[in-house]
Backbone as numpy.savetxt, mean C-alpha at the origin, in Angstrom:
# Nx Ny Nz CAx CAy CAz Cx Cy Cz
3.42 0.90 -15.62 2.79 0.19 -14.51 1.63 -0.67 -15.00
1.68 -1.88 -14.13 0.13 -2.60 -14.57 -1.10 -1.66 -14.59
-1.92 -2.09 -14.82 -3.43 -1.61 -13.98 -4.03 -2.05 -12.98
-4.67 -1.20 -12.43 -5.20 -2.12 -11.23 -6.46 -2.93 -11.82
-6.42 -3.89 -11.75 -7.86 -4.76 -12.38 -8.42 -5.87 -11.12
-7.51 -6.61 -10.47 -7.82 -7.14 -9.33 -7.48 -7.16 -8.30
-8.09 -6.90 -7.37 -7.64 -6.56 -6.03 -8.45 -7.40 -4.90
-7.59 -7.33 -4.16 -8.06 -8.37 -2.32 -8.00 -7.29 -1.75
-9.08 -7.28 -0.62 -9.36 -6.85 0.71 -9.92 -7.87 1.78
-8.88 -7.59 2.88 -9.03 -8.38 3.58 -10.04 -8.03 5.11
-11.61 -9.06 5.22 -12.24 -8.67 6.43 -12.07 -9.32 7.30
-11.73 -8.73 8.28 -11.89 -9.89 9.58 -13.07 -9.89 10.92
-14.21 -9.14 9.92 -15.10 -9.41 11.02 -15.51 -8.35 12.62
-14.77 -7.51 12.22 -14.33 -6.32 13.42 -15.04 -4.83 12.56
-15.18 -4.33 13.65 -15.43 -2.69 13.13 -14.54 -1.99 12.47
-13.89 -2.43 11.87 -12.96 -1.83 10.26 -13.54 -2.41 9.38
-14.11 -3.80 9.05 -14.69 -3.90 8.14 -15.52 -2.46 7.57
-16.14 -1.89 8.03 -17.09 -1.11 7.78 -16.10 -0.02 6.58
-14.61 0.48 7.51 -13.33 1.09 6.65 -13.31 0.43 5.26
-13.21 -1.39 5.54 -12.94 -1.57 3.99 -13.63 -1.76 2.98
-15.41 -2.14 3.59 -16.53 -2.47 2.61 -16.05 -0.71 1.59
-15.96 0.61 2.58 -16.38 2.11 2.09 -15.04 1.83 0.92
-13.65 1.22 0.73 -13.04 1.45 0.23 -12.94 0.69 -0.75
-13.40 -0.85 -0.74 -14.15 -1.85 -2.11 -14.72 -0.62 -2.97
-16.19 -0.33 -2.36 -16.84 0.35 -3.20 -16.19 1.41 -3.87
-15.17 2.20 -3.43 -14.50 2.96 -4.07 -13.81 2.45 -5.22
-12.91 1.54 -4.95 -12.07 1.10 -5.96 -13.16 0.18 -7.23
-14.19 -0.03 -6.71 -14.91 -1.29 -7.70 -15.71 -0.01 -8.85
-15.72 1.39 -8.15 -16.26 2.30 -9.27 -15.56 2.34 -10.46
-13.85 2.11 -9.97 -13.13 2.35 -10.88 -13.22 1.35 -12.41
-13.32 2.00 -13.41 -13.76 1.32 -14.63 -13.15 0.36 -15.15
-11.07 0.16 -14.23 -10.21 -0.45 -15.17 -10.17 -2.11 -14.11
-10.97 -1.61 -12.67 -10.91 -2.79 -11.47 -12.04 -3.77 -12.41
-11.57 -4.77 -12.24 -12.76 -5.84 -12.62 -13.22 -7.21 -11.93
-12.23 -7.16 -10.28 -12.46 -8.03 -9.13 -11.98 -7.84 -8.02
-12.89 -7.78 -7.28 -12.52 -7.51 -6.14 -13.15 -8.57 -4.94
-11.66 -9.28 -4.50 -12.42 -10.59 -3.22 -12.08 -10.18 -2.39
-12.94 -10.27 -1.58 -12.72 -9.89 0.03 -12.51 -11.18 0.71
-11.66 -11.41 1.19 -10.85 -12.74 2.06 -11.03 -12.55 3.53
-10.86 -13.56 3.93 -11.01 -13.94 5.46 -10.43 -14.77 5.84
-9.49 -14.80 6.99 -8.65 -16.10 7.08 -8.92 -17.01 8.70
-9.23 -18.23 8.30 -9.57 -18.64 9.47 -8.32 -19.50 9.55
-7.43 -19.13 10.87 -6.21 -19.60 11.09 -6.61 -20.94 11.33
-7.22 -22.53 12.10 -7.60 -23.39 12.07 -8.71 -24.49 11.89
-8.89 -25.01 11.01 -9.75 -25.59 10.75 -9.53 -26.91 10.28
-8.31 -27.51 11.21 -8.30 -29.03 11.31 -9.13 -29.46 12.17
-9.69 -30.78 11.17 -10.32 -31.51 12.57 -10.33 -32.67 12.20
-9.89 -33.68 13.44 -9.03 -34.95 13.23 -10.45 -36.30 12.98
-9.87 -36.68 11.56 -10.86 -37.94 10.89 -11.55 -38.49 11.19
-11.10 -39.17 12.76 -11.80 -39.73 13.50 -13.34 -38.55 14.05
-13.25 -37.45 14.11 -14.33 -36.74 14.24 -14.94 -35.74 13.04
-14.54 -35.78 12.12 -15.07 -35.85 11.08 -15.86 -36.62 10.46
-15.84 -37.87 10.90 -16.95 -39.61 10.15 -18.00 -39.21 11.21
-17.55 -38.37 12.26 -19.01 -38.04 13.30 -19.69 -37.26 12.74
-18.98 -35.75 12.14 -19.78 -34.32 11.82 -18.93 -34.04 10.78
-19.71 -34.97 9.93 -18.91 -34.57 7.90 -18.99 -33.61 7.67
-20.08 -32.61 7.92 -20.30 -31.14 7.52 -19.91 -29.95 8.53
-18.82 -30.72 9.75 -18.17 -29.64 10.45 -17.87 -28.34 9.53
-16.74 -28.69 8.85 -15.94 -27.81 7.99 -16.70 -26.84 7.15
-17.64 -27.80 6.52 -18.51 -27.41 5.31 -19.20 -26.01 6.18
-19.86 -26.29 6.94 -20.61 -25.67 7.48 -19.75 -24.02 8.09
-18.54 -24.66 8.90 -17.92 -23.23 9.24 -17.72 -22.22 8.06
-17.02 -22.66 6.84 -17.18 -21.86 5.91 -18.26 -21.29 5.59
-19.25 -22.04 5.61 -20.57 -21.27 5.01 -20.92 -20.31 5.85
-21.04 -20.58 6.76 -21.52 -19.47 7.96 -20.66 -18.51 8.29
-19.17 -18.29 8.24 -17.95 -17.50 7.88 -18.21 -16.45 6.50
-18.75 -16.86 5.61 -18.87 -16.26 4.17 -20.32 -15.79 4.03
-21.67 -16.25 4.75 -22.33 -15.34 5.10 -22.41 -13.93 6.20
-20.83 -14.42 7.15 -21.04 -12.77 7.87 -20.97 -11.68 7.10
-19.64 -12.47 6.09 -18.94 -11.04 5.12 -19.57 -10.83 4.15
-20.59 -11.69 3.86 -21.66 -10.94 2.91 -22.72 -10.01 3.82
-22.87 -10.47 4.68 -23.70 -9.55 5.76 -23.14 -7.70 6.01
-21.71 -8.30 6.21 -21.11 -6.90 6.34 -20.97 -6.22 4.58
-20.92 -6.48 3.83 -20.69 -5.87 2.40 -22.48 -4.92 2.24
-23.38 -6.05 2.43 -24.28 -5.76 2.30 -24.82 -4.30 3.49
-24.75 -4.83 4.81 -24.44 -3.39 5.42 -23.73 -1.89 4.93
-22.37 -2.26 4.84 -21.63 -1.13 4.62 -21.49 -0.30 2.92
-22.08 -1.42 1.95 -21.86 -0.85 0.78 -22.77 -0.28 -0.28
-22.52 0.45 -0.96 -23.70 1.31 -1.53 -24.12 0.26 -2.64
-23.49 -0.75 -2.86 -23.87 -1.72 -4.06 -24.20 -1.24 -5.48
-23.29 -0.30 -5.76 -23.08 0.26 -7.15 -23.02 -0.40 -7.88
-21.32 -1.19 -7.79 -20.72 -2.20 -8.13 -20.37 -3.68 -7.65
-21.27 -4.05 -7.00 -21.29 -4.82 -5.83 -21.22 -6.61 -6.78
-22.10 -6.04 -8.14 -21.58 -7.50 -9.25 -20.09 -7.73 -9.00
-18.80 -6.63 -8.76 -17.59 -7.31 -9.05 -17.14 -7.72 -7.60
-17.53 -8.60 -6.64 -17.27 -8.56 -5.27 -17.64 -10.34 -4.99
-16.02 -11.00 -4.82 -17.04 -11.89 -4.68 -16.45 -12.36 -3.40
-16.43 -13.02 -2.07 -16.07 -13.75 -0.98 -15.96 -15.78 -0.72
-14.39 -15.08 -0.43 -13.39 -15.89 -0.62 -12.93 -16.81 1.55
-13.05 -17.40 1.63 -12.35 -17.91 3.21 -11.20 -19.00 3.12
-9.98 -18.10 3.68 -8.77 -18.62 3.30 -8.72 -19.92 4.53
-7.75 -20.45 4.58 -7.20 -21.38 6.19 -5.72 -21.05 6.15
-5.01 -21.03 7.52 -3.68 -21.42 7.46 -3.25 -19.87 8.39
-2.33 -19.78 8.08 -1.32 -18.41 8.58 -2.02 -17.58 8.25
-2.03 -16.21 8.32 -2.47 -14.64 7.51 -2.16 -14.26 6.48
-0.68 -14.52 6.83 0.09 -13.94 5.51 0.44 -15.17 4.00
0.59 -16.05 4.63 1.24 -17.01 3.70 -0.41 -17.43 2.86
-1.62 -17.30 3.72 -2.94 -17.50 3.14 -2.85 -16.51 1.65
-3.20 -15.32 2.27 -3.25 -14.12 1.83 -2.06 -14.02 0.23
-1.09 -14.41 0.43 0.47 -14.61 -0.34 -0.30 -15.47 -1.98
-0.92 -16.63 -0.55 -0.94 -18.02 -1.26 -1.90 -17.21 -2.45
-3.06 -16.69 -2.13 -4.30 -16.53 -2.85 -3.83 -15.81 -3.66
-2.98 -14.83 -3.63 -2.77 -13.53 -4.30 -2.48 -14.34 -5.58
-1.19 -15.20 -5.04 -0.59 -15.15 -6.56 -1.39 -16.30 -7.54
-2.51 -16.94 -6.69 -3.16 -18.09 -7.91 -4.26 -17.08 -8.49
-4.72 -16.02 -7.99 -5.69 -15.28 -8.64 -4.38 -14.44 -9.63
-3.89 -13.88 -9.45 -2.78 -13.07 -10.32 -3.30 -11.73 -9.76
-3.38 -11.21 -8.74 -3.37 -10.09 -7.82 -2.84 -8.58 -8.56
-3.07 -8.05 -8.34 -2.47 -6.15 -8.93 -2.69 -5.26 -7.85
-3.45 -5.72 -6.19 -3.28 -4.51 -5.60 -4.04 -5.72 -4.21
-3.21 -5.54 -3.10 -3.68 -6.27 -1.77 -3.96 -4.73 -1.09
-5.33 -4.73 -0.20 -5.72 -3.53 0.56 -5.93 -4.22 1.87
-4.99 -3.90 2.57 -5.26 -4.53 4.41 -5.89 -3.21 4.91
-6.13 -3.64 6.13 -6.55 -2.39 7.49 -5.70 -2.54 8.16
-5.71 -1.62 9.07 -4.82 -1.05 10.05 -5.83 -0.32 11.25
-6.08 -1.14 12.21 -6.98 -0.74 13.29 -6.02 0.19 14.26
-6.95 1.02 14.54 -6.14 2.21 15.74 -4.77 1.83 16.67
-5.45 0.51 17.23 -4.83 0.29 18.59 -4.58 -1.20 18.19
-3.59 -1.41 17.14 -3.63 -2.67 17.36 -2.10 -3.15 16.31
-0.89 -3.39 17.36 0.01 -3.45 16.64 0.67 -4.35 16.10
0.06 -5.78 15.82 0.00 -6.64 15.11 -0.71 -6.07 14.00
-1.46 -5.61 13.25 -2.10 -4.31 12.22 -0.69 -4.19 11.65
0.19 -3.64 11.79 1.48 -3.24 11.52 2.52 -4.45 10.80
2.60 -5.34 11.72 3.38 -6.50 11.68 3.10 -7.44 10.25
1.27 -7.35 10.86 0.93 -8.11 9.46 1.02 -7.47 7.71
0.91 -6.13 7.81 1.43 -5.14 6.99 2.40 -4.96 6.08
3.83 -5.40 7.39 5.02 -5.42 7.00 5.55 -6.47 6.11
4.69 -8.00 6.93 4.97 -9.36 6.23 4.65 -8.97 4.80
3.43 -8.20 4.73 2.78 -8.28 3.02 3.72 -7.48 2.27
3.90 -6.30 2.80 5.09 -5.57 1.85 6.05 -6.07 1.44
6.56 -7.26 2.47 8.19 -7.76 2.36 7.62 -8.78 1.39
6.66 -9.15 0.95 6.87 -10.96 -0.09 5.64 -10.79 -0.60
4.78 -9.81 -0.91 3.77 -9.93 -2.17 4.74 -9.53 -3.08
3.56 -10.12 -4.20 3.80 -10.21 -6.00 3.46 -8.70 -6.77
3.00 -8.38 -5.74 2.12 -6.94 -6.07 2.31 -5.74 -5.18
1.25 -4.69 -5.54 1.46 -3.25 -4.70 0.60 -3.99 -3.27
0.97 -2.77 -2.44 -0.10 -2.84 -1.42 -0.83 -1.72 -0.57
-1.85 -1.78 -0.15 -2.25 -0.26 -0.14 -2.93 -0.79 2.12
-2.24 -0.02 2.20 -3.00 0.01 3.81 -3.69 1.31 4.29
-4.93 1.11 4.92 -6.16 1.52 5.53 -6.15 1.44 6.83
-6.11 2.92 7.20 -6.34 3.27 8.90 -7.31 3.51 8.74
-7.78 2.98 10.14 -9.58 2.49 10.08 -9.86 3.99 10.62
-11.52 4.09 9.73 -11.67 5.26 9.73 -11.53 6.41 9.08
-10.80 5.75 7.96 -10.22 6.16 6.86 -11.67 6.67 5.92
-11.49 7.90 5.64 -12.65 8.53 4.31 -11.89 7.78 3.02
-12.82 7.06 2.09 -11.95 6.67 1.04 -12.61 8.06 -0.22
-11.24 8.52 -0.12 -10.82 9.78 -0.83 -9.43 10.16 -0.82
-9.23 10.06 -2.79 -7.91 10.00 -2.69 -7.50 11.48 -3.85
-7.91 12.55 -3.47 -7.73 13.65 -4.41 -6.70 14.73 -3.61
-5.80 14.35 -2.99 -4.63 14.65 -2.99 -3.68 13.89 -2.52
-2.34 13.37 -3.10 -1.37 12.28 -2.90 -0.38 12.67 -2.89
0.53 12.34 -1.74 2.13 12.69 -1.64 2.90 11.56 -2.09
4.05 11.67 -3.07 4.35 10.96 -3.24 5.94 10.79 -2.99
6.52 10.66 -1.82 8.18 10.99 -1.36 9.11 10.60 -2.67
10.03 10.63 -2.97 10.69 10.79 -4.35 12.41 11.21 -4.05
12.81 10.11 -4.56 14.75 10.56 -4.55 14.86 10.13 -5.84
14.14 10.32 -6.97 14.05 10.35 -7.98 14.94 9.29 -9.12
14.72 7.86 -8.20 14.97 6.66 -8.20 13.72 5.43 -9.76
14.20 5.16 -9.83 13.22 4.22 -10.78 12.00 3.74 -9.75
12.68 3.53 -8.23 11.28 3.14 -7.61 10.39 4.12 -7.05
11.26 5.43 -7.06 10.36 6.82 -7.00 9.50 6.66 -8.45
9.72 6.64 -9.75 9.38 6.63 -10.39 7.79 5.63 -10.88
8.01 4.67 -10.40 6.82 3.11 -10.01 6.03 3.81 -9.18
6.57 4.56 -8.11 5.08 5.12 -7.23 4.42 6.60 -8.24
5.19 7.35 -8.42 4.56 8.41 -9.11 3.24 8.06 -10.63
3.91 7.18 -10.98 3.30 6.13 -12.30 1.69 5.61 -11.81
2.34 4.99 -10.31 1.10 4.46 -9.72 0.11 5.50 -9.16
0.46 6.67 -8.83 -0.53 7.81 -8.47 -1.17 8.17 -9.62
-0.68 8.48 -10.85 -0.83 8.99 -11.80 -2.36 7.99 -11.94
-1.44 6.54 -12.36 -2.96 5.89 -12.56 -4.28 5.90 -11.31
-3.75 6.30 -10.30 -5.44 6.24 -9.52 -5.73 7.83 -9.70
-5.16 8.82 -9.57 -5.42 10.05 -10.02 -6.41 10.17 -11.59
-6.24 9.25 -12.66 -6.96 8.75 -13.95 -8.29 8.36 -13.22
-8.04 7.07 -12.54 -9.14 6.19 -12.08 -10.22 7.09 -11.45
-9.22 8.30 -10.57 -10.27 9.37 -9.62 -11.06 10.61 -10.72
-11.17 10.59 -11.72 -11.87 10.84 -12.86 -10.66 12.61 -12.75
-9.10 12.19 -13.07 -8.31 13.36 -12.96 -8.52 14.47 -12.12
-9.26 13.93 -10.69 -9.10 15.53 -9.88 -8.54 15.23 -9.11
-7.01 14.60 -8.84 -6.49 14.23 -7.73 -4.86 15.50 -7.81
-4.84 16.26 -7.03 -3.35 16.60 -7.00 -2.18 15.56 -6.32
-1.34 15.83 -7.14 -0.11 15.02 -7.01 1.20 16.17 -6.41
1.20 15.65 -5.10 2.39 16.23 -4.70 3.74 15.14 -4.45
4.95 15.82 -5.08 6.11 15.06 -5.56 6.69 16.19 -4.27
7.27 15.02 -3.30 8.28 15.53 -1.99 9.19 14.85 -1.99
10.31 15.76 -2.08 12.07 15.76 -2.00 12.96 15.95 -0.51
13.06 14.74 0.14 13.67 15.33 1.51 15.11 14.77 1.13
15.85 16.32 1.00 17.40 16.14 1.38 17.99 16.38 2.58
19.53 16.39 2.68 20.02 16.52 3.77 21.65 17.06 3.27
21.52 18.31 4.19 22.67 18.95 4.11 24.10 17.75 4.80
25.13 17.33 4.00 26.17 16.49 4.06 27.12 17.56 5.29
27.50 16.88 6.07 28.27 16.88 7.16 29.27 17.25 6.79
30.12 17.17 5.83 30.92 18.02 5.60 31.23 19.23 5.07
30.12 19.91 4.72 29.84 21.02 4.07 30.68 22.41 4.34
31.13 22.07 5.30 32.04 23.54 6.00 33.55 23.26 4.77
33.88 22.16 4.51 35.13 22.05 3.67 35.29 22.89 2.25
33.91 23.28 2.05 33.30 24.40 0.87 33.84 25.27 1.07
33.39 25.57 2.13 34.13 27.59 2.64 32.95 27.88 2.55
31.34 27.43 2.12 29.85 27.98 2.39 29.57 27.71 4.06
28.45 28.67 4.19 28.05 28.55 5.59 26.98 27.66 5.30
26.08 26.79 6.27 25.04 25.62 6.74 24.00 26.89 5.53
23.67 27.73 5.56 22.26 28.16 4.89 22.62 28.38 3.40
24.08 28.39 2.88 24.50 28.72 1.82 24.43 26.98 1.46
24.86 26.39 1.63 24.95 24.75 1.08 23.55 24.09 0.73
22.75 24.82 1.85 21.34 24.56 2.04 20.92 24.49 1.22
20.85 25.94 0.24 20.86 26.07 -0.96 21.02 25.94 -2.37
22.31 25.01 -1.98 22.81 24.35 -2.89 22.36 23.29 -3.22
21.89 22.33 -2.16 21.43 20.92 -2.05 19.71 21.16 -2.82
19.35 22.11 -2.12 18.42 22.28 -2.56 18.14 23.00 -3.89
18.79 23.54 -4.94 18.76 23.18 -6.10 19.33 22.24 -6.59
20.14 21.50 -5.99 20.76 20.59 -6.87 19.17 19.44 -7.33
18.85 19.29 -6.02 16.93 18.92 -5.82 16.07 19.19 -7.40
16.23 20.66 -7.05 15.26 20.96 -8.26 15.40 20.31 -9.60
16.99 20.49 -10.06 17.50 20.00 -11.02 17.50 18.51 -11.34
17.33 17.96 -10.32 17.11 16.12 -10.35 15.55 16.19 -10.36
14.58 17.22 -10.06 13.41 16.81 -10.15 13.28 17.29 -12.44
13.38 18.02 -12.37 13.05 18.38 -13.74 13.61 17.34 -15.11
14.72 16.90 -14.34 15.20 15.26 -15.13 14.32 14.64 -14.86
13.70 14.22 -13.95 13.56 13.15 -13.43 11.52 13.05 -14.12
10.79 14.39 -14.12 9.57 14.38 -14.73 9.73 14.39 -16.22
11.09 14.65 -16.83 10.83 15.04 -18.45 10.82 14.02 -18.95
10.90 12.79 -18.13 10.55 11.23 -18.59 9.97 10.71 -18.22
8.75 10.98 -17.66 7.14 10.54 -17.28 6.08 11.18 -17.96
5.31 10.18 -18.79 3.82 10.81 -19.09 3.22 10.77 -18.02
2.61 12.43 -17.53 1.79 12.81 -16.85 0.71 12.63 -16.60
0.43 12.26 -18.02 -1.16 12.52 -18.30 -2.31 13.64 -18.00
-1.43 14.61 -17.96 -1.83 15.81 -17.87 -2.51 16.06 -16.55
-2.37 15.17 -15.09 -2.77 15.48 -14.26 -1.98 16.37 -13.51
-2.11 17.27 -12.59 -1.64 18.59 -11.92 -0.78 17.41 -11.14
0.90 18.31 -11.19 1.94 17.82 -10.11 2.43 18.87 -9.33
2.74 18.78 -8.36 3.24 20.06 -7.94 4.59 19.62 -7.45
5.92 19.73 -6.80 7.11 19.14 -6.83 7.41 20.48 -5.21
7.71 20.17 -3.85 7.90 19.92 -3.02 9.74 20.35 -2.72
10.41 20.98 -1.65 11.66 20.05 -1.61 11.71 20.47 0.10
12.00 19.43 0.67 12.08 19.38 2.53 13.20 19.03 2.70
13.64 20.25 3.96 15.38 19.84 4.52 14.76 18.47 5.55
15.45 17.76 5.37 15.97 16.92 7.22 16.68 17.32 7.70
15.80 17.34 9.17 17.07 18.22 10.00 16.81 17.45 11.38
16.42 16.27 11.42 16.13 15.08 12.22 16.95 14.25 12.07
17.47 13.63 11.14 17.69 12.34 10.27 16.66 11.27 10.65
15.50 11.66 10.21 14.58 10.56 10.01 13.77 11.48 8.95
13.73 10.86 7.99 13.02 11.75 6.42 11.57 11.44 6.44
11.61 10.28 6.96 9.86 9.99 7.11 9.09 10.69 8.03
9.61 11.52 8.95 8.85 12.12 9.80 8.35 13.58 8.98
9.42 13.64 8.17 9.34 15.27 6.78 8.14 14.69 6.03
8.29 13.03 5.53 6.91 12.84 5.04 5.83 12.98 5.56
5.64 12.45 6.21 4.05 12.28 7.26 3.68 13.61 7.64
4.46 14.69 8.07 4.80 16.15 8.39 3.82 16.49 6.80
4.69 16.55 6.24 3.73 17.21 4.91 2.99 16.89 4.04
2.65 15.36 4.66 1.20 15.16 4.47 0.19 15.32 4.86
0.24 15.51 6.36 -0.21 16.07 7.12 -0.97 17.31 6.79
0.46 18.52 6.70 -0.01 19.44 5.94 -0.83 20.40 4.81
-0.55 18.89 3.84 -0.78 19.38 2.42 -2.82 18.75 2.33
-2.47 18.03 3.95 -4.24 17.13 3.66 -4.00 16.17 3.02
-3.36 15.45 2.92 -2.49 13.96 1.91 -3.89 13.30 2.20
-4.59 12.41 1.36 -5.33 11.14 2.20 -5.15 10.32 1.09
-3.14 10.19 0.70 -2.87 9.04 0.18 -0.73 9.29 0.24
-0.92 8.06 0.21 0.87 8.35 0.56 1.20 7.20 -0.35
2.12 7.16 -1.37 2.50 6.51 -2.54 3.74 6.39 -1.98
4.55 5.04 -2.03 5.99 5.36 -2.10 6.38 4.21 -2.83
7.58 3.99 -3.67 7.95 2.39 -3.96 8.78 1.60 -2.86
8.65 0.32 -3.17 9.18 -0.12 -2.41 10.79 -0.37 -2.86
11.68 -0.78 -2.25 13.12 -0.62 -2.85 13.81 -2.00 -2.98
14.63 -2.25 -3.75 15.13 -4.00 -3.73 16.54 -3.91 -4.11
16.91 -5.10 -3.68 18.96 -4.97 -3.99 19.33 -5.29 -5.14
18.05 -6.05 -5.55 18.38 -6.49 -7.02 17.08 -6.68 -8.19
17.24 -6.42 -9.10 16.08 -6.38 -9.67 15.43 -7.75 -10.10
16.13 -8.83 -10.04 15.65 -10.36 -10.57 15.92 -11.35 -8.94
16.29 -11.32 -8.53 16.64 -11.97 -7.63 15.86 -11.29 -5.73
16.21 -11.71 -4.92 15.71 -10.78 -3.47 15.16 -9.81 -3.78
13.70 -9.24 -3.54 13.79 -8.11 -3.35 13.04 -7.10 -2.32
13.91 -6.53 -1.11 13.77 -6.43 -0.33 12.95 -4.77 -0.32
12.41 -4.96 0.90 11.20 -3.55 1.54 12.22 -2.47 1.68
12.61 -1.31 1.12 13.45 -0.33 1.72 12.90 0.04 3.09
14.05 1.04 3.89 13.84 1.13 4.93 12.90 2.36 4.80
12.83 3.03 4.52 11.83 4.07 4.52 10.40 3.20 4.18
10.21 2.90 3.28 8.85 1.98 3.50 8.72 1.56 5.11
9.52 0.80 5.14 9.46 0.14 6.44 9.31 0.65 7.49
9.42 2.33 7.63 9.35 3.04 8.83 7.74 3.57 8.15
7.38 4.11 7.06 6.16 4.70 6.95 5.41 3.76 7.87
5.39 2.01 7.45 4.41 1.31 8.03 4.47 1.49 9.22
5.48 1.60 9.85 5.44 1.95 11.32 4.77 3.35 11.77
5.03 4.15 11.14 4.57 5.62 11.95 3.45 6.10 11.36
3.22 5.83 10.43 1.71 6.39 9.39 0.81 5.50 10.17
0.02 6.41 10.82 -1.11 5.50 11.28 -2.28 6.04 10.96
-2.50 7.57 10.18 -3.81 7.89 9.99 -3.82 8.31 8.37
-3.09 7.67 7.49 -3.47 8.32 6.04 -3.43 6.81 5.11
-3.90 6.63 4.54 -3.86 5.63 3.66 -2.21 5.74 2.89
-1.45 4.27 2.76 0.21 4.30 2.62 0.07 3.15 1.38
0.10 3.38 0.49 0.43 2.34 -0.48 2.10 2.32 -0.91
2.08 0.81 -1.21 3.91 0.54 -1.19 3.92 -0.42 -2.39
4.21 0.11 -3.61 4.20 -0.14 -5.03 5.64 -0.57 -5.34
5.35 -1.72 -6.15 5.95 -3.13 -6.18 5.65 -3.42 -7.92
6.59 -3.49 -8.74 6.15 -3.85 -10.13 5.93 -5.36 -9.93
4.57 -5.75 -10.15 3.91 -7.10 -10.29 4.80 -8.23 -10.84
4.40 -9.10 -9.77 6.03 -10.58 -10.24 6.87 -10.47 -9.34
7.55 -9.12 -9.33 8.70 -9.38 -8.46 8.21 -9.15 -6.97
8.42 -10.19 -6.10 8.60 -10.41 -4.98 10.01 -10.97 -3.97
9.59 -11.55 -2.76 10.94 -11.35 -1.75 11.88 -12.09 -2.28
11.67 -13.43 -2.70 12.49 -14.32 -2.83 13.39 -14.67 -1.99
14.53 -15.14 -2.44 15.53 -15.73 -1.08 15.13 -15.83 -0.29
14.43 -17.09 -0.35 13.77 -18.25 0.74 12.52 -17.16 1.40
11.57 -16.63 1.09 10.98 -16.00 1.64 11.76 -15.23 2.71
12.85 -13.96 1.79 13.30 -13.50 3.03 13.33 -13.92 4.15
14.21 -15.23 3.70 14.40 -15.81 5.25 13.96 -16.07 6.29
12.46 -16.45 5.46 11.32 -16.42 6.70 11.19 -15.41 7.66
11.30 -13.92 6.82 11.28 -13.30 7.53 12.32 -12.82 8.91
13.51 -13.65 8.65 14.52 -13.36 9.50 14.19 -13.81 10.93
């Protein structure tokens, strides 16, 4: 995996800022981060020529006064440890395509949005970033303690299971190694299982070592780095596996949820799996990062503009 060295957070001026100044400062402790811009996007700021030769310093001026709130709020909310690596940035245009745009001329390694309580455009805009950044992305329910010393990390013991575990590993490093890593396995007993001649709790069993046995492949080819893993295995008995996630994160006190994101192809499209795509939807109170090996993004036409 890359490192994380630069990262965006995005303020917009609302009482989450306060969520993301606490979570800058977190990440800017980290020794391997070495920028962190906090962006702001002001969706319009045309203004037609003819009134511009009136008020030349319209524009000039909104920015400036835009980029002193968010220094206002940094300066409020942050302990200014590291506050040298912080610098403020004011985008124009769309949210996402701003946000997209910036990422990839800075060369980006980690976008951190919010996610306000009650607000389900929060979500939407979320989703856009997962589906067509260059990079990971980490989302913040406001309110969020930034503390990340225990992490679930869901796992079908996939190469892109593998990209998120990699990526815990490294903030588990960054968290000066006291982070537990929990590795969760949700299977599902196959519908045809009676053709065995086993009963539903005997197959159960089966599936669920077969589990174990794909997990012990699947770690004897990861450096650990000697941080504590612990390895998990959850029936579905819903058919929705993400609800087994959030369930035992819940549980375990998660206040980080790792997953990769999934693609059809490795050079070409590459699309948000659906399980990502439901975390963003239903995770509304744990911090959800959705890890993306840097470069590859949506392609094909910007996923189709999003369909």
């Amino acid at each position: 995996m890359y490192p994380i060295k630069k990262v965006i957070i995005g303020l917009d001026l609302s009482d989450l800022d306060k969520t993301m100044v606490e979570f800058a400062d977190f990440l800017a402790n980290a020794s391997a981060v070495e920028e962190v811009y906090f962006v702001n996007v002001i969706k319009n700021l045309y203004v037609p020529k003819e009134v511009l030769k009136e008020f030349p310093d319209m524009v000039d001026n909104v920015i400036k006064e835009r980029k002193k709130e968010m220094e206002k709020k940094a300066a409020e909310f942050s302990k200014g440890e590291q506050n040298e690596k912080f610098t403020f940035n004011i985008l124009t245009g769309k949210i996402a395509d701003s946000i997209l745009k910036f990422t990839k001329e800075k060369d980006i390694d980690l976008i951190v949005m919010g996610r306000r309580e009650k607000a389900a455009q929060s979500g939407a805009l979320s989703q856009r970033l997962a589906r067509r950044a260059a990079c990971s992305l980490l989302i913040i329910p406001e309110g969020t303690t930034p503390k990340m010393d225990k992490i679930l990390v869901p796992s079908d013991f996939s190469d892109y299971s593998k990209l998120a575990l990699e990526e815990a590993i490294n903030v588990a490093r960054l968290n000066q190694n006291v982070t537990e890593i929990t590795i969760q396995n949700v299977f599902t007993v196959p519908t045809g299982y009676h053709y065995t001649g086993k009963s539903f709790e005997e197959f159960t069993e089966v599936m669920r070592k077969n589990a174990v046995k794909s997990y012990k492949n699947f770690i004897s080819k990861i450096d650990t780095k000697d941080i504590k893993i612990k390895s998990v295995y959850s029936q579905d008995t819903n058919e929705d596996v993400t609800t087994d996630m959030i369930d035992k994160a819940h549980e375990i006190k998660a206040n980080a949820i790792i997953i990769g994101a999934k693609g059809r192809t490795s050079t070409t499209a590459f699309f948000l799996g659906s399980i990502a795509e439901r975390l963003i939807q239903l995770d509304n109170d744990i911090p959800l990062m959705i890890v993306r090996p840097k470069g590859k993004n949506a392609g094909f036409i910007e996923f189709l503009k999003e369909l």
